[in-house]
N, C-alpha and C positions, 0 to 999 in steps of 0.2 A: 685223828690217827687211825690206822686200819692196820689189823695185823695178818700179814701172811705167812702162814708156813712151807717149808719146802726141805726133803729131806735132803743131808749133808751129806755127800759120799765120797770116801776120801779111803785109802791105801797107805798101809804105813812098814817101812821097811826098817831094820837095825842097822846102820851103819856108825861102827865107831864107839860100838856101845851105845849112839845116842839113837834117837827117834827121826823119820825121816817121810814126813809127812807128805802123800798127793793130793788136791784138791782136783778130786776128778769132777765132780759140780763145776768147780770153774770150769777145769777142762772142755766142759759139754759145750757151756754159756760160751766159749771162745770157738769154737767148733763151728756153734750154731749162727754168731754171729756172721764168721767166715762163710758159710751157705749162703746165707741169707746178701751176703755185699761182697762174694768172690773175692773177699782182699784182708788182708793184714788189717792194713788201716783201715778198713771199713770194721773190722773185729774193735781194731781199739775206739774207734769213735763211740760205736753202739754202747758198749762197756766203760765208756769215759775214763781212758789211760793214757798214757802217752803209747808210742808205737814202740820205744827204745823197753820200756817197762813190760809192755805186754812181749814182746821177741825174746828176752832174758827168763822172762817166766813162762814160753812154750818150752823153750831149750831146754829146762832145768824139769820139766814132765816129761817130755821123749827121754832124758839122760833117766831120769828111776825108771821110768818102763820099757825102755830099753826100745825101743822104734820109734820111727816118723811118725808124727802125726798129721801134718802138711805137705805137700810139693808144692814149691811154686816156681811157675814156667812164664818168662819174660814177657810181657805184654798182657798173659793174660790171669794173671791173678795168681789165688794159690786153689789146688783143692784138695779135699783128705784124702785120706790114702785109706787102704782095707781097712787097715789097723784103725782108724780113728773112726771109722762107720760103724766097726763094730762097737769101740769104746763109746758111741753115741745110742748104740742100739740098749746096750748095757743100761747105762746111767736114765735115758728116758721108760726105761722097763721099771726100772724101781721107780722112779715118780710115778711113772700113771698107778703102780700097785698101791703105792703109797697116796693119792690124789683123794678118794672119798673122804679116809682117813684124817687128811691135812683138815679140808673141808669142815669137816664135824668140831674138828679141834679149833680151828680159825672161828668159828661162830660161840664156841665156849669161852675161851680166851676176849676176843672182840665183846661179848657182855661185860665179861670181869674188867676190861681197862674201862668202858666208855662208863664202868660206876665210879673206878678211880678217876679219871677225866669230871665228874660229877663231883666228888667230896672236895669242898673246903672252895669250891668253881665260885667264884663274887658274883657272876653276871654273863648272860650270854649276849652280846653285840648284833644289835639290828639294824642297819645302815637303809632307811625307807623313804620312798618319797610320802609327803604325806597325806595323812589319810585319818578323817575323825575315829574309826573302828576301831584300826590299831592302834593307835593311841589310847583310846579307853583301858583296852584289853593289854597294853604295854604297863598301861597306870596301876592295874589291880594284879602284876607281877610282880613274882617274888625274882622271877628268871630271868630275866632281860633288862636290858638297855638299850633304852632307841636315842637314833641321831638324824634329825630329818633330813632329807636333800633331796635332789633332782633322784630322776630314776637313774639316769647313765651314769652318776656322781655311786650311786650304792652298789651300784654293780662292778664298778670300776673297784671299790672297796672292798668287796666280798672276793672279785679273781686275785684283787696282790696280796689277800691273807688278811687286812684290814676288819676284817669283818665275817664274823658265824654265819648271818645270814643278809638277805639282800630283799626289798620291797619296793616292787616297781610294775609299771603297767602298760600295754599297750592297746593301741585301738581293733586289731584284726589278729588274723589268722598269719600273713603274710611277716608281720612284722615280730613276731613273738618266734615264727622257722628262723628268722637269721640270729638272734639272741639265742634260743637254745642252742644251734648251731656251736657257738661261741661257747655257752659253759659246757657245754658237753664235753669239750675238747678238754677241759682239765676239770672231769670228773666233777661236775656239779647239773643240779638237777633245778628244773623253774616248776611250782607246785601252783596251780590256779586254786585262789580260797574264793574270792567273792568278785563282782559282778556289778559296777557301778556308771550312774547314769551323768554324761559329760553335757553341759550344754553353756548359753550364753546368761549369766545372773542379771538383771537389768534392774531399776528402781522400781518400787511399788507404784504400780497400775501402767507401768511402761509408759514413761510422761513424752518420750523422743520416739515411740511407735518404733522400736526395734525391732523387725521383727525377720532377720536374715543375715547371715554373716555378708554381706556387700556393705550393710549399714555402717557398720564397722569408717567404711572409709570418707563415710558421711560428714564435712567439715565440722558440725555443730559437736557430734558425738566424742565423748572423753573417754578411751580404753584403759584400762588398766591390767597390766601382762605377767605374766609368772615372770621367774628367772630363766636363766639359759640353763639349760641341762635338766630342767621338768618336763617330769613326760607331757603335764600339759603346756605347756611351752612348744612342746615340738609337734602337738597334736596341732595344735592352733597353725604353725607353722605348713604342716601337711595340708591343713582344710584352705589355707590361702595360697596354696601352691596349686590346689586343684581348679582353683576359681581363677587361677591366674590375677590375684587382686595382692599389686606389692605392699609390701609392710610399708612400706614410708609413706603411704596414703591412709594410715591408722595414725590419730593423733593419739598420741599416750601409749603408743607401740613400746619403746624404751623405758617408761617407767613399768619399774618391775615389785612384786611382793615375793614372798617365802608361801607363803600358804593361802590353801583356798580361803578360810578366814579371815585374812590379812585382805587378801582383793574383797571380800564380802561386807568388811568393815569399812572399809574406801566409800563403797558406793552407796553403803545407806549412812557414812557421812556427810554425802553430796561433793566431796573433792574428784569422781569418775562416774562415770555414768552404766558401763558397763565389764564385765571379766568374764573370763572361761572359767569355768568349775564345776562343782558339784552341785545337786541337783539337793544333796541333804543339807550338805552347806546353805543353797539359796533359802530353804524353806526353815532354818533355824534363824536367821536375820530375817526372814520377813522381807524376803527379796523378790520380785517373780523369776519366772526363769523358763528360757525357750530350750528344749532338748534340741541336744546334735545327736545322739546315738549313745550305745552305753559301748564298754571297754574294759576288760579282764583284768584286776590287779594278781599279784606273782608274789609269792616268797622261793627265791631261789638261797641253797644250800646245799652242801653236801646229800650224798644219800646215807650218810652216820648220823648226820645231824637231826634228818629229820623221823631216825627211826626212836628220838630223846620225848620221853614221857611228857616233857614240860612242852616240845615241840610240837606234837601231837596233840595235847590241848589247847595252844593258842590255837592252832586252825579251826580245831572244833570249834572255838569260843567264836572267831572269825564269821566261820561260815552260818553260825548260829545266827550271830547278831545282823549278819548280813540280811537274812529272811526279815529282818522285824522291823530295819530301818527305811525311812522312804527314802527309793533314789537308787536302792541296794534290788539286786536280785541275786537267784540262786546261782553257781559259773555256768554259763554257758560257752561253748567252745568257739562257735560260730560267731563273732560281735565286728560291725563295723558301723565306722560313725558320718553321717553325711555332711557334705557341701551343702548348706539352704541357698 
């Protein structure tokens, strides 16, 4: 939640003994809309009223202030008149006076809720693909809660409200524009923590001489594949779309695992021969393993969310551990991963 402020200005006259309240704030807000879509209905859309709701409730502002605040002339819309340029002059003169003021207040206020937002909080929701690091660094939290899945699976979770934050990754620069793209549009931000090295895991001393993503389509060779919606899934999918080499000439294209682990346990049980993953993954099984290039992982989130003390420490904890592990480097902006 984000809290903004904005002063109220409103006219109040006696009629009847009783109190007879203007909302000339709205007034402005209906005004501006009107500017801005030359129309009635373009005022009620922007402000989400009906047309019938908002026309009853200009009437009843011109009847206390006694003037038009509209003409509207057939075909072509409505526009203000003196009178409501000046009543817009008015009301935007007290906001910008009042703007710094709001400003200072919003940032005092926005501490005090995001501590209540804090107190008595169970858990903060991590929707990630996965990843040994954060994982670890999930384990030795008091703050979080993670739930592994594909990348597009967490970020799908993170924009319907599903989810605090969101853990996912891509190969380049190219692919990472059209995702931010996308959360920028309602207010969320993608944060690069760490730097991780994508390649082909194969058996100890490479017994089938793999040594090229072609090999892949090699009869003898047994693949074993992420799921559908893993960034490495769709990674693997782009490196065989450049090579022009179809999936249905990969034996063991359709069997699928959850995690680089899960494929890495496959193959040094002898039931595949080879999987796409991590490069720390291969070296914790005692697996070899051919590099494709390395590829940027993301926590994307609010910009409230990751101004949260616990938030700010996982990255540190993140970026830290990312230096020290093999496989891991520090973010680099620039990463793309090749076709062999």
């Amino acid at each position: 939640m984000q809290i903004k402020i904005k002063p109220a200005i409103s006219i109040h006259q006696k009629v009847s003994n009783a109190k007879d309240s203007v909302d000339l704030s709205w007034a402005a807000d209906l005004l501006r809309g009107v500017q801005s879509g030359r129309s009635l209905q373009a005022a009620a859309d922007s402000m989400d009223i009906s047309y019938r709701t908002l026309w009853n409730k200009l009437k009843g502002v011109e009847k206390s202030l006694g003037c038009r605040l509209l003409l509207s002339v057939k075909g072509h819309g409505s526009t203000l008149t003196e009178a409501a340029n000046t009543l817009l002059k008015i009301v935007e003169g007290v906001e910008l006076q009042y703007a710094s003021i709001n400003q200072k207040q919003e940032a005092i206020f926005q501490a005090r809720l995001d501590e209540l937002e804090n107190f008595d909080h169970q858990k903060w929701l991590i929707c990630a693909s996965n990843d040994p690091i954060l994982e670890a660094a999930i384990q030795d939290s008091d703050a979080f809660e993670l739930r592994t899945m594909g990348s597009g699976q967490s970020l799908e979770r993170l924009l319907s409200g599903d989810a605090d934050l969101a853990g996912f990754h891509v190969p380049d620069d190219e692919s990472i524009q059209g995702v931010r793209e996308r959360l920028s549009s309602q207010g969320i931000q993608a944060y690069p923590v760490m730097s991780r090295t994508q390649g082909l895991m194969v058996q100890k001393n490479n017994p089938l001489a793999i040594t090229q993503l072609k090999d892949l389509a090699r009869p003898e060779v047994r693949f074993i594949n992420r799921q559908k919606g893993a960034g490495t899934r769709l990674l693997l999918d782009r490196l065989l779309e450049s090579q022009q080499l179809p999936a249905k000439k990969i034996r063991g294209y359709q069997r699928e695992e959850f995690t680089h682990s899960a494929v890495a346990t496959a193959i040094l049980a002898g039931t595949a021969d080879v999987g796409l993953g991590l490069k720390s993954v291969a070296l914790e099984h005692d697996l070899d393993f051919l590099s494709l290039g390395d590829e940027t992982y993301f926590l994307a989130m609010s910009p409230q969310m990751v101004k949260r003390s616990a938030v700010s420490e996982l990255i540190r904890v993140l970026r830290k551990e990312a230096k020290k592990m093999p496989g891991y480097q520090e973010v680099k902006l620039r990463n793309t991963l090749k076709a062999n």
